[in-house]
N, C-alpha and C positions, 0 to 999 in steps of 0.2 A: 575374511571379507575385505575387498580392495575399493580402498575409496574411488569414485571417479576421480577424474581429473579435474581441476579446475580449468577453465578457460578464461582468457582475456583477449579481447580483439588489438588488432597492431598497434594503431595510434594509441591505444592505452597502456601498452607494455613501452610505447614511445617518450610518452608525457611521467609513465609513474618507475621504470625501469630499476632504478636505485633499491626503492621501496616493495618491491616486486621480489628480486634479486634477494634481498635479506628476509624475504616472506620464505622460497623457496629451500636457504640456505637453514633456518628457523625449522621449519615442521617437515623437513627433508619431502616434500610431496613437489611433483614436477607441477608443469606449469603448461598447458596448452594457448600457445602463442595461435589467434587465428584471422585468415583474411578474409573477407566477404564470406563471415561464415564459416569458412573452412579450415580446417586444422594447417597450420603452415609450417610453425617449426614447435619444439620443444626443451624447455629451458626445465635443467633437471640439475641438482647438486652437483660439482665437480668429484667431491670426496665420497667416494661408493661406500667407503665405511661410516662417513658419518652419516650417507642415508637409508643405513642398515640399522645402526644406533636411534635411528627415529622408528624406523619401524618396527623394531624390536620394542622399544620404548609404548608405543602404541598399543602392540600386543598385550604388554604386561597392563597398561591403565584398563581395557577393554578385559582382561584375565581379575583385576583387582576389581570392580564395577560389576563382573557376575558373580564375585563370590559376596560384596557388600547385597546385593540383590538376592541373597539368598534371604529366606523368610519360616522354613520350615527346622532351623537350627544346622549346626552342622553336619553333615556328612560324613566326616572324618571321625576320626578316635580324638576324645579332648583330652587325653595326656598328650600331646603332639603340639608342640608349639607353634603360632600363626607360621611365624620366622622359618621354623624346618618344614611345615609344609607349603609355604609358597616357595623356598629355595627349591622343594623336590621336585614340584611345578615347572618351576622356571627353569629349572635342567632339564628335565623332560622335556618340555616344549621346542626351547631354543637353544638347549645343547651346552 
């Protein structure tokens, strides 16, 4: 699931741009810059890997939050430690 985008209009990416900047560089998610409404430019992390490391990051909090949301017990075999089954998870998923 892909977040939208956030939008800010110009004069705001004008007046708050510093603060902005280290929001986008923080939760690696870009930034729709827009004019009269309309999408204009788009301010997105420099580092492609550290905006993979967020999203990756992401995955795993949204991976940990359905398996706490579980309510029927586990799934799994419970000789299988949390640790080796979300390691087996997290290689599977993101390699």
């Amino acid at each position: 699931m892909q977040q939208a985008l956030m939008q800010v209009g110009v004069r705001d990416v004008k007046n708050r741009f510093s603060a902005l900047a280290d929001q986008v560089n923080q939760t690696g998610q870009a930034l729709m810059v827009t004019k009269n409404n309309r999408p204009w430019v788009l301010i997105q992390p420099a580092d492609e890997e550290l905006r993979r490391r967020h999203e990756r990051r992401e995955k795993l909090r949204q991976l940990t939050a359905s398996i706490d949301n579980e309510t029927n017990g586990p799934a799994w075999d419970p000789n299988v430690s949390d640790r080796d089954l979300l390691g087996e998870e997290r290689m599977r998923r993101f390699g």
